[in-house]
Backbone as numpy.savetxt, mean C-alpha at the origin, in Angstrom:
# Nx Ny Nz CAx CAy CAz Cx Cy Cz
-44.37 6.95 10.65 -43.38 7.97 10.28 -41.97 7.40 10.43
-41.33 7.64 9.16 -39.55 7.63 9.34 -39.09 7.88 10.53
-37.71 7.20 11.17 -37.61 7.94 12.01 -36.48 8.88 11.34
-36.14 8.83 10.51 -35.16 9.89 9.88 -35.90 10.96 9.13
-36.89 11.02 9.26 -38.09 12.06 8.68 -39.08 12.71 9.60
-38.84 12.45 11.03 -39.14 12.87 12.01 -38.57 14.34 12.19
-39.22 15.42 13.28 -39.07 16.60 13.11 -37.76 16.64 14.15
-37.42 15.58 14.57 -35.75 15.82 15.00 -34.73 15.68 14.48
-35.01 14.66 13.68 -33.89 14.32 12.51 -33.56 15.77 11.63
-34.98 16.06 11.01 -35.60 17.26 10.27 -34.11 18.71 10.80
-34.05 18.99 11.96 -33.47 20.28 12.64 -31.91 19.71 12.76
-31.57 18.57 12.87 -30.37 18.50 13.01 -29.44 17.85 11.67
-30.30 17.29 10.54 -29.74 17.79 9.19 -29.82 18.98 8.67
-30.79 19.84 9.58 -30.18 21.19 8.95 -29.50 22.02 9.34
-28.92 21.49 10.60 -27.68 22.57 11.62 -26.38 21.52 11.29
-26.52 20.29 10.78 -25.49 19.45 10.49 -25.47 18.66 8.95
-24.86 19.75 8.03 -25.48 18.65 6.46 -24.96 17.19 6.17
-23.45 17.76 7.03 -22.43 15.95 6.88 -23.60 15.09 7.83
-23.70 15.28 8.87 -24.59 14.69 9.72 -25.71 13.92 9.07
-26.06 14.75 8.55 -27.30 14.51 7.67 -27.34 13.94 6.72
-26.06 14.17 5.63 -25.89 12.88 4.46 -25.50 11.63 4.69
-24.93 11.61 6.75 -24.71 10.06 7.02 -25.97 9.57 7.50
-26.84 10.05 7.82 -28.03 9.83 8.31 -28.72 9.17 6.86
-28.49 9.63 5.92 -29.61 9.79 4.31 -28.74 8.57 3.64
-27.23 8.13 3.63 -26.57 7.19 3.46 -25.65 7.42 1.86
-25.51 9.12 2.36 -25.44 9.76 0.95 -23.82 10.85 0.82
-23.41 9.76 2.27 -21.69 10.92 1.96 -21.05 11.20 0.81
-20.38 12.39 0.38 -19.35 12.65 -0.71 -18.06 11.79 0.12
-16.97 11.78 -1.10 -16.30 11.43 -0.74 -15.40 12.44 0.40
-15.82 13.90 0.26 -15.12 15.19 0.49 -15.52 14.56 1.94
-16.96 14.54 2.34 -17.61 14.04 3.77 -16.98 12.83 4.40
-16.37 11.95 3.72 -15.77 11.23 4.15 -14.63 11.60 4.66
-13.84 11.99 3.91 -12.52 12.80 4.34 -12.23 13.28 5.40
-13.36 14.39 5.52 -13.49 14.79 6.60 -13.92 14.57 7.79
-14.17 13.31 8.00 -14.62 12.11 9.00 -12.95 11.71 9.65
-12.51 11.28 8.40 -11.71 10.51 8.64 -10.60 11.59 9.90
-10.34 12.90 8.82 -9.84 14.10 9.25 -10.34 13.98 10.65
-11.49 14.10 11.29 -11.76 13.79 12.59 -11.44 12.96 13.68
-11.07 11.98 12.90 -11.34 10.79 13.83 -9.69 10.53 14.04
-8.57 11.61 13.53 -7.40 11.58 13.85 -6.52 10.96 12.48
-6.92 11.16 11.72 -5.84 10.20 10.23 -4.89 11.29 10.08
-4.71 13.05 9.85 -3.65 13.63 10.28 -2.52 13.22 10.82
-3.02 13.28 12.22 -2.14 13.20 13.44 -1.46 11.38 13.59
-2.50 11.16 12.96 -1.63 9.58 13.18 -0.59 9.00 11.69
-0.86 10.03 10.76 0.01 9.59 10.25 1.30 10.03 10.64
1.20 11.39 11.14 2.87 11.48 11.52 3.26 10.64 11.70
2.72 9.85 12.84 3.22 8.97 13.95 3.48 7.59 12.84
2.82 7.35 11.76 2.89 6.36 11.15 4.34 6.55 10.37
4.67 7.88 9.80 5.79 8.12 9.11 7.31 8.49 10.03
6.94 8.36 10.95 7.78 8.70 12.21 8.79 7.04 12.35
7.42 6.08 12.71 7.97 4.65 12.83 8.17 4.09 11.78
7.72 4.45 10.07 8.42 3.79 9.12 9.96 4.40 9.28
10.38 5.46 9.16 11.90 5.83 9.44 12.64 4.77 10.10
11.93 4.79 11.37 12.63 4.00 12.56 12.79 2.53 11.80
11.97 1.99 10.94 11.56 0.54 10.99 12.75 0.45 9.91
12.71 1.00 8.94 14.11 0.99 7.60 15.31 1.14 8.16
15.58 2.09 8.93 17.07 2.20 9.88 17.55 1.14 10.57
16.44 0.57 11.59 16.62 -0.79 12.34 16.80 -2.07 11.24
15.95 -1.72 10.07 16.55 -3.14 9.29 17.77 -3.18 8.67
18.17 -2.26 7.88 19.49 -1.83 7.07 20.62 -1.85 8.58
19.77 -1.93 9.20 21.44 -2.02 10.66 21.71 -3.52 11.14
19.95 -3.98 11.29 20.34 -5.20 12.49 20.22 -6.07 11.30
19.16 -5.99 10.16 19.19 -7.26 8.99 19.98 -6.53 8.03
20.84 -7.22 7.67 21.72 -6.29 6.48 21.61 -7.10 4.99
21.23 -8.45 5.65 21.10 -9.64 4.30 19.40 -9.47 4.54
18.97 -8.33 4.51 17.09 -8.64 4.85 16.64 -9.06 3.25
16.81 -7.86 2.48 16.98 -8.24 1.11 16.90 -9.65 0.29
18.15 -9.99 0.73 18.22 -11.72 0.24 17.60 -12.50 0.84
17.18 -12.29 1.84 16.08 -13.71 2.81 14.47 -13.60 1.83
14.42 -11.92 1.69 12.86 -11.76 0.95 13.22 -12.38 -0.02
14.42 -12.05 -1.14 13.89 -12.66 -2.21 14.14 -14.51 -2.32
14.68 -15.14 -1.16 14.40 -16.53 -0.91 13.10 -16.79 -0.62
12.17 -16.16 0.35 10.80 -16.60 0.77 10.42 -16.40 -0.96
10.09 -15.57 -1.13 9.85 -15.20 -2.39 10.46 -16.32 -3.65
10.81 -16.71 -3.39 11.13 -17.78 -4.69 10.79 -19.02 -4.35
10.70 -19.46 -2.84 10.40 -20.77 -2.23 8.87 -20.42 -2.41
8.32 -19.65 -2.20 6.46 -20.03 -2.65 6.22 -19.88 -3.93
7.28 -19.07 -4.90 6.85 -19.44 -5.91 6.77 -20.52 -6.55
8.37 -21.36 -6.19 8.24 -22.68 -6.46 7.77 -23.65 -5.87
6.99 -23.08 -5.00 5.72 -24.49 -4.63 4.64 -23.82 -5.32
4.37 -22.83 -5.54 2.97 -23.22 -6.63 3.20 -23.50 -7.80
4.51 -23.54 -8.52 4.85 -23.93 -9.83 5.02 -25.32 -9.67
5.00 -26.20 -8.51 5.10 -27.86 -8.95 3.64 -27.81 -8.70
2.36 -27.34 -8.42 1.40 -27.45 -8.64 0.31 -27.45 -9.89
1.20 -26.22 -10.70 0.76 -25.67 -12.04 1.14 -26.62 -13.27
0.33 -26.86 -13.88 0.89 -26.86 -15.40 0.32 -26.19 -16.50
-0.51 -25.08 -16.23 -0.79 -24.67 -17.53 0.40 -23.42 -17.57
0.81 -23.43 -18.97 1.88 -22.53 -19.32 1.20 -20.61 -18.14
-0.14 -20.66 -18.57 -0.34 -19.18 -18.91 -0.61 -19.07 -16.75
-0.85 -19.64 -16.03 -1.13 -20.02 -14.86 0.56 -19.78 -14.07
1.47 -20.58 -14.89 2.80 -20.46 -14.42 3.49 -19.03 -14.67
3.03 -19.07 -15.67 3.40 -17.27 -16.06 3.02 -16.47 -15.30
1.45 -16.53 -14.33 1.20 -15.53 -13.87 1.86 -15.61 -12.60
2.52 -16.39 -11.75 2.76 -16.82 -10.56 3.83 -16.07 -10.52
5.43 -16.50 -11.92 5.99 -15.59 -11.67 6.09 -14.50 -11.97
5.44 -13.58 -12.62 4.86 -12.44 -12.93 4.68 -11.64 -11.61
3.96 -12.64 -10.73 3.65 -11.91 -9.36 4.64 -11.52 -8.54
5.66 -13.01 -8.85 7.16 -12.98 -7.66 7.84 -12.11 -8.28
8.15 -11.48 -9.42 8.75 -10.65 -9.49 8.38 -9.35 -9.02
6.89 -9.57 -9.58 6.78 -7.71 -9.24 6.93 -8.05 -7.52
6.57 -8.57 -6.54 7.07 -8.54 -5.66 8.24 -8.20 -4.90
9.34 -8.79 -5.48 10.73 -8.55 -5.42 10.64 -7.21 -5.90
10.56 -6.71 -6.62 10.61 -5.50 -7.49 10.46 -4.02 -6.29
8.96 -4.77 -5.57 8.10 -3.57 -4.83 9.09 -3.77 -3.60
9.56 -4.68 -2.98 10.51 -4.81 -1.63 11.06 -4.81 -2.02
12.15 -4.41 -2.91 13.66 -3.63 -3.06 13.12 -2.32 -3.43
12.34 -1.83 -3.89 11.90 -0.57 -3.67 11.64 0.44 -2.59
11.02 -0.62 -1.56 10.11 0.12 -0.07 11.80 0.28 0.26
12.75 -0.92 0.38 14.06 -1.29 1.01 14.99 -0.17 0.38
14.82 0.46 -0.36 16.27 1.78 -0.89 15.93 3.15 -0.82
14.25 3.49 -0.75 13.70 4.33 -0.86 13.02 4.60 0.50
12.78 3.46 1.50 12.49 3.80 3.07 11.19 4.09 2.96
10.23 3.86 2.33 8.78 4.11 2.16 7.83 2.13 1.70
6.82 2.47 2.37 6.06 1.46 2.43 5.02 1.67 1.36
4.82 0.73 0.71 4.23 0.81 -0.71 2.54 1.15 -0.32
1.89 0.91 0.95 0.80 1.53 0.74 0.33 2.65 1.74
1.91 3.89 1.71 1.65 5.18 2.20 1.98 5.76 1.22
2.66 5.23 0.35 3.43 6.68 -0.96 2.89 5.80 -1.49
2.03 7.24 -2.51 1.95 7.31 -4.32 3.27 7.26 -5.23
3.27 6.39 -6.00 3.96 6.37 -7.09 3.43 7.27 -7.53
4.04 8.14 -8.35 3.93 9.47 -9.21 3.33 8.80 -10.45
3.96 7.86 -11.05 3.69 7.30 -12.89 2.55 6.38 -12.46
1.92 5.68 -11.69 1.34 4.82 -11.43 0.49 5.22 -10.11
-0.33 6.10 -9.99 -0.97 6.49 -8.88 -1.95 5.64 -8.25
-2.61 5.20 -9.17 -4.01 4.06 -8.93 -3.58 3.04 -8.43
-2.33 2.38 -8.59 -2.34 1.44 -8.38 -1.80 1.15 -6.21
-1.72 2.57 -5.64 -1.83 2.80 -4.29 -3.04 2.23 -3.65
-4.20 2.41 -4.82 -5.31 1.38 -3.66 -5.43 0.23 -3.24
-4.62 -0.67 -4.83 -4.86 -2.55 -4.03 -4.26 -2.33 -2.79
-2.84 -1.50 -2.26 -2.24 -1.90 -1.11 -3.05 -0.95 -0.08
-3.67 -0.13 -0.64 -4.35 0.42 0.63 -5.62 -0.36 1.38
-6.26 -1.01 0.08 -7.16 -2.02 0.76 -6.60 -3.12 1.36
-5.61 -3.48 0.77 -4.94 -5.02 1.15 -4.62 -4.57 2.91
-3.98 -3.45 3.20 -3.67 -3.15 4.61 -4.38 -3.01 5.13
-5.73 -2.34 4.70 -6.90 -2.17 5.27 -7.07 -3.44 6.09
-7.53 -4.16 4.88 -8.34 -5.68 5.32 -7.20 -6.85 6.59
-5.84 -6.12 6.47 -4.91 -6.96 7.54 -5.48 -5.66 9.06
-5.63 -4.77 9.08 -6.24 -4.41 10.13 -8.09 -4.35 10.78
-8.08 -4.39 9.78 -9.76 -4.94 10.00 -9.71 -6.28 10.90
-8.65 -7.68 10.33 -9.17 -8.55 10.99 -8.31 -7.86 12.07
-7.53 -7.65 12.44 -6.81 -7.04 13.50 -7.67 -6.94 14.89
-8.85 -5.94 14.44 -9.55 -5.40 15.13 -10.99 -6.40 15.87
-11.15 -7.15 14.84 -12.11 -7.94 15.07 -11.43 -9.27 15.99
-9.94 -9.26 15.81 -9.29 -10.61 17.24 -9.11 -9.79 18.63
-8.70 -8.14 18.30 -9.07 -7.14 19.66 -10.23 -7.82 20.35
-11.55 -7.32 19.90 -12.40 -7.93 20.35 -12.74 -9.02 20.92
-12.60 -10.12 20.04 -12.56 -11.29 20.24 -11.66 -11.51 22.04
-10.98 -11.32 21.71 -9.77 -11.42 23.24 -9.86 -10.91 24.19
-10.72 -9.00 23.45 -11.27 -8.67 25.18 -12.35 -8.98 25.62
-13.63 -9.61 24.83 -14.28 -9.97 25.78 -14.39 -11.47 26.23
-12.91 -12.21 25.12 -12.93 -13.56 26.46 -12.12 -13.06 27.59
-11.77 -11.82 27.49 -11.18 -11.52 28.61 -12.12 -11.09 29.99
-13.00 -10.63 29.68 -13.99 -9.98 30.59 -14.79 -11.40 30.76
-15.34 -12.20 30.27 -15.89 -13.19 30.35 -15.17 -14.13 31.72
-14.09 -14.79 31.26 -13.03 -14.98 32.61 -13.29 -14.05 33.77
-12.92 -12.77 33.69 -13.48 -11.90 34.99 -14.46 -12.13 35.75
-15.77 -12.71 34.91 -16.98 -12.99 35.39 -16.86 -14.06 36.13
-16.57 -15.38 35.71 -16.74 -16.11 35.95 -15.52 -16.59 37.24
-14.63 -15.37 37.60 -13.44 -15.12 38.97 -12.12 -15.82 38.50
-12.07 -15.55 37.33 -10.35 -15.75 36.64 -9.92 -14.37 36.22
-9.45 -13.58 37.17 -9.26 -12.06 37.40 -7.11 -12.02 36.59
-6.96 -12.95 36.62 -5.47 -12.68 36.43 -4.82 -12.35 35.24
-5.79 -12.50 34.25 -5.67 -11.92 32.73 -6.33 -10.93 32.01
-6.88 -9.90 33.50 -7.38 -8.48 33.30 -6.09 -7.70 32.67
-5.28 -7.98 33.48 -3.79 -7.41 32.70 -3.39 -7.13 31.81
-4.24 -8.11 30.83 -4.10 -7.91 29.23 -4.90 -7.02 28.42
-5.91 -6.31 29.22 -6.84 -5.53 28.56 -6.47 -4.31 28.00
-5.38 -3.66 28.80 -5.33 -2.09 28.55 -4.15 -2.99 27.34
-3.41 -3.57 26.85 -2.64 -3.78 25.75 -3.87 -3.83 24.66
-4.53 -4.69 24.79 -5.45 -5.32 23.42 -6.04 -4.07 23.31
-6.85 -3.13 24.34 -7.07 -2.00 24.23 -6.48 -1.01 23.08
-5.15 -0.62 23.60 -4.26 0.03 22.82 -3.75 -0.72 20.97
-3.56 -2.10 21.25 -3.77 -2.71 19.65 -4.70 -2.47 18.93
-6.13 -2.42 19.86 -7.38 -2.26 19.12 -7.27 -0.76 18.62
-6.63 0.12 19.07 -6.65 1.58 18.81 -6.00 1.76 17.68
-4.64 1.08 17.70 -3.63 1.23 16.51 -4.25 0.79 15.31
-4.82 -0.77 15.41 -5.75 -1.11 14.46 -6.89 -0.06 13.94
-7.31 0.54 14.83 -8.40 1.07 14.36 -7.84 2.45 13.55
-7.08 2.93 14.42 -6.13 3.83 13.19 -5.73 3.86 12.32
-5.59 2.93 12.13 -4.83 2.46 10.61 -5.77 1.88 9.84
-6.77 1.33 10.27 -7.85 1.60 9.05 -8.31 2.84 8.68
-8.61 3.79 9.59 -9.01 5.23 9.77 -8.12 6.23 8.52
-6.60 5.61 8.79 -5.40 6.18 7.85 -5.97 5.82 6.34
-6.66 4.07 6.02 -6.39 3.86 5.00 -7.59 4.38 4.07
-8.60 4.32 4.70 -9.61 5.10 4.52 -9.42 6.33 3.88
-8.84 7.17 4.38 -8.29 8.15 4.39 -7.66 8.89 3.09
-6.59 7.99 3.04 -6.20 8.18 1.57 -7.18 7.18 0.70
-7.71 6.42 0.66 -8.93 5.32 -0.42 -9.73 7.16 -0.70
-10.52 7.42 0.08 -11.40 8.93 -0.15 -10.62 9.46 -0.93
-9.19 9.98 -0.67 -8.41 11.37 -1.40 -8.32 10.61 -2.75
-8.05 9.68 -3.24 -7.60 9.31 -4.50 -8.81 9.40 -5.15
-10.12 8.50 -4.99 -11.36 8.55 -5.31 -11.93 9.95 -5.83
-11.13 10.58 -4.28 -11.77 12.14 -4.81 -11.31 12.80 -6.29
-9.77 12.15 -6.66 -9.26 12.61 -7.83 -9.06 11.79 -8.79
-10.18 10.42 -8.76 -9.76 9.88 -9.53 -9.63 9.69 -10.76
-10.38 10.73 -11.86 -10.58 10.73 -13.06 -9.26 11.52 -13.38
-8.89 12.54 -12.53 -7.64 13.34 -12.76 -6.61 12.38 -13.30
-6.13 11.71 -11.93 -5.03 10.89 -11.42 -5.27 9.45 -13.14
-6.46 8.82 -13.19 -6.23 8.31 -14.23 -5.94 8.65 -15.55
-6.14 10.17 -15.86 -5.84 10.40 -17.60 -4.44 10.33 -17.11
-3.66 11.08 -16.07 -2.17 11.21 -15.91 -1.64 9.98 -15.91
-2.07 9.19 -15.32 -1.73 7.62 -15.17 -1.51 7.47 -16.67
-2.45 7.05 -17.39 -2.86 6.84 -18.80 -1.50 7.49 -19.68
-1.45 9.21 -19.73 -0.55 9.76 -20.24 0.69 9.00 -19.96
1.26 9.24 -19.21 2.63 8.53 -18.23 2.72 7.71 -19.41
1.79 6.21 -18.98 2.31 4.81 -19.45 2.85 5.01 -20.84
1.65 5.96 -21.57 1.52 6.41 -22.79 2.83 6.63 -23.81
3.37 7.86 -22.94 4.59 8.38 -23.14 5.99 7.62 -22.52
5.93 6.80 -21.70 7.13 5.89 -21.08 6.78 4.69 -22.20
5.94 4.37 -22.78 5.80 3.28 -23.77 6.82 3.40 -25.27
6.16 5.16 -25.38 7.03 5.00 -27.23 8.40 5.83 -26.89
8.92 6.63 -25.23 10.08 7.03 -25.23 10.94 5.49 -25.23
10.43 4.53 -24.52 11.51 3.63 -24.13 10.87 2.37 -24.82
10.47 2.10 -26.03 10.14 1.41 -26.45 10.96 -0.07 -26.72
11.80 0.39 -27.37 12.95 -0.82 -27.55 13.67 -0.98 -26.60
13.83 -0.69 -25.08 14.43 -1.20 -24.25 13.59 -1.60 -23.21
12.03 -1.38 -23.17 11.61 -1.68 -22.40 11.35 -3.39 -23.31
11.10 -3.65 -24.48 10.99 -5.03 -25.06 12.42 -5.79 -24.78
13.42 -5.12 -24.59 15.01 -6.00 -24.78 14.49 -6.61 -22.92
14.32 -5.61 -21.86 13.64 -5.77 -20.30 12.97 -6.79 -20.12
11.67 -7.03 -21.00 10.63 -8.27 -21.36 11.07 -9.13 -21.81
11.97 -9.20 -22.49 12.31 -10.42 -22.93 13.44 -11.12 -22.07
14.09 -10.11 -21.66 15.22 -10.94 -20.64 14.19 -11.29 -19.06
13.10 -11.13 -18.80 12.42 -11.44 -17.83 12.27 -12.79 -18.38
11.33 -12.98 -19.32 11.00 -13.82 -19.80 11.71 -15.28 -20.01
12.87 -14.88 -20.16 13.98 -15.86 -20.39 14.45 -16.09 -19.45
15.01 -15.44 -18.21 15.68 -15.94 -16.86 14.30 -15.76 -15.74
13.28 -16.26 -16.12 11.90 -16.24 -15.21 12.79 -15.82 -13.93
12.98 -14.47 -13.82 12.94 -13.59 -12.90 13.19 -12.04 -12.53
13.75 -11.51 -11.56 13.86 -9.80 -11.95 15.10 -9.99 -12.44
15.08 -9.12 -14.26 16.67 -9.33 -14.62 17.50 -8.42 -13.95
18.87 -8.20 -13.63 19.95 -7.62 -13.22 20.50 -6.88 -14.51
20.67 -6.08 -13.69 21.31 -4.56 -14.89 22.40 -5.30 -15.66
23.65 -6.08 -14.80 24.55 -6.31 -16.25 23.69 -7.96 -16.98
22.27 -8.36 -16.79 22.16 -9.04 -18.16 21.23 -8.39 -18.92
20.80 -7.13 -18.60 20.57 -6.15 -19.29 21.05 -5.84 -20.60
22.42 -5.84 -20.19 23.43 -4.67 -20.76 24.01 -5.92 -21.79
24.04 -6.79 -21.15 24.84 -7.69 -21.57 23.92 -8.10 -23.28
22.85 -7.67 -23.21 21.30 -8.38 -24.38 21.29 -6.94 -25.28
22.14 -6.04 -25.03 21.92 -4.72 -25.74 22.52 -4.74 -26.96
22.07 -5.05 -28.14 22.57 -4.89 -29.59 22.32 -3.70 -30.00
22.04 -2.40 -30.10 22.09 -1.27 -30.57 22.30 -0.01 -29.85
22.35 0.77 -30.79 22.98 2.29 -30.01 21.47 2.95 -29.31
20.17 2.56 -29.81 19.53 3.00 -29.77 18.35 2.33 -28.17
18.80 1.37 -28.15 19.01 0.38 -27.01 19.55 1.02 -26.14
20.63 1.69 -25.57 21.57 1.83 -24.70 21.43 3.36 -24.45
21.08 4.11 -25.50 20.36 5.10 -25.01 19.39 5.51 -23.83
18.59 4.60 -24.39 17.07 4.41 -24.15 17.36 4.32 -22.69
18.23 3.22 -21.90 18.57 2.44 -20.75 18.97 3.97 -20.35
20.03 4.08 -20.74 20.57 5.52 -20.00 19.80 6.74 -19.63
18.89 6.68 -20.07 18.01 8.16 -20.09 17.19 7.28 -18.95
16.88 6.08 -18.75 16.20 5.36 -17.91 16.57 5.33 -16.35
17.70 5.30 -16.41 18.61 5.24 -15.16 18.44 6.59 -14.70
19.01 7.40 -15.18 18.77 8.60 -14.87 17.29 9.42 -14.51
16.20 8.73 -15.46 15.15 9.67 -15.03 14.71 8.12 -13.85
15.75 7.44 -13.20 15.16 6.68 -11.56 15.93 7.40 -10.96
16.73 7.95 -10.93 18.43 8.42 -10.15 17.42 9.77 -9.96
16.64 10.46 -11.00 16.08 12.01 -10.18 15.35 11.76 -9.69
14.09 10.81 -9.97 13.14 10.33 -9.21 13.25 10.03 -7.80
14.06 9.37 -7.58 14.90 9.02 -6.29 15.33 10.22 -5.58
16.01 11.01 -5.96 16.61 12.57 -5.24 14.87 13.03 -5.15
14.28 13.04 -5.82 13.45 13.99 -5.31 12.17 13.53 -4.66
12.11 12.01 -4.47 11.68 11.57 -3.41 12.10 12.06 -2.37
13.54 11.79 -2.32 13.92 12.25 -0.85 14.06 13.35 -0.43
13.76 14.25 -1.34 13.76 15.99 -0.88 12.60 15.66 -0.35
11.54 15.32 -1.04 10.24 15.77 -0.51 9.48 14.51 0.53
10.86 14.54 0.95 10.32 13.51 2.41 9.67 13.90 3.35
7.92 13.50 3.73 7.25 13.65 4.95 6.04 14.72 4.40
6.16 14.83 3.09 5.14 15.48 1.90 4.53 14.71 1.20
4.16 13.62 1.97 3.34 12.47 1.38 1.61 12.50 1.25
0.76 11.40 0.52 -0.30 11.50 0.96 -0.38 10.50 2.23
């Protein structure tokens, strides 16, 4: 006999159904959620949106050139994998990457939000690479916790007692770590849960930001293309041959300028 088909299993999937679909290996995503909901992803995000505040204030005060150092790291690895590369389409993608990079850290940097706690509104889906990507930097997190406390206890054994000291810290790292996978989890479920929604809107968006801003988003591409990097508004402006061009830009600016205000109204109304 199963032991999950046993007459104990039997009584306590039926006084517990979540219980029971983790038992069967058959959670919704809703069951997940609500795991997560348990295990404290609420309550710790405050605390998570509490210390991003703190962390943007302390940089814009004590690093004021933080900005320009990123986009130096950021150009020094790009150009070491470009003396590596020579196929045209290989080099393209490298800086393709450094830009959108630059792009996403002057973003987190004006707007005070970390790219894998806020949804982009026009681009929703694309919140999971960074939710997994953070994931997987706390996962190993958790697994060097370990690692450290039990060479820590190991030493104990063997009467090297003087680096017990370190336990209740790695302890508490291991917690944060484990929270923050718990967090990312968390939102990975909520999107999943909506994800067919969230993609036609996605879809629409691009859809409609494609043929409103058509000719200025190509004048954008092409000046990338040409100064292989993020272009600056006046060589923007500077590549604009028509009225219809400059429009386009303007209605652009503006629908980032509300976007922006109403980010910040609805600060701490995040997922």
């Amino acid at each position: 006999m199963k032991l999950d088909k046993s007459p104990f299993f039997k009584r306590i999937k039926a006084k517990h159904p979540v219980l029971g679909r983790f038992i069967d290996g058959e959670l919704t995503n809703s069951d997940k959620i609500l795991l997560t909901e348990k295990l404290g992803a609420d309550k710790f995000k405050r605390v998570v949106f509490t210390v991003e505040k703190l962390k943007f204030k302390a940089l814009k005060k004590v690093f004021p050139n933080y900005l320009k150092y990123c986009d130096k790291f950021i150009d020094r690895n790009k150009n070491n994998q470009l003396k590596k590369l020579h196929s045209t389409y290989e080099r393209t993608k490298v800086i393709e990457r450094a830009n959108l990079q630059k792009e996403l850290v002057h973003k987190e940097y004006w707007r005070e939000e970390n790219r894998n706690y806020h949804m982009n509104p026009n681009r929703p889906l694309e919140m999971l690479n960074y939710l997994e990507w953070n994931k997987s930097i706390h996962k190993k997190g958790l697994k060097k916790n370990a690692m450290v406390i039990m060479g820590l206890v190991t030493l104990s054994f063997v009467g090297i007692n003087s680096f017990l000291v370190l336990i209740p810290l790695e302890l508490f790292s291991a917690f944060i770590n484990f929270q923050c996978v718990n967090i990312q989890n968390h939102n990975i479920y909520r999107i999943n849960e909506d994800k067919e929604r969230l993609e036609k809107m996605q879809l629409r968006k691009l859809q409609s930001d494609s043929e409103k801003y058509e000719a200025i988003n190509e004048l954008i591409a092409d000046t990338k293309r040409k100064e292989e990097d993020v272009p600056k508004i006046e060589d923007i402006i500077a590549k604009i041959e028509n009225k219809e061009q400059l429009e386009q830009l303007k209605k652009l600016i503006k629908r980032q300028i509300s976007t922006n205000n109403m980010l910040e109204r609805q600060k701490g109304m995040k997922i």
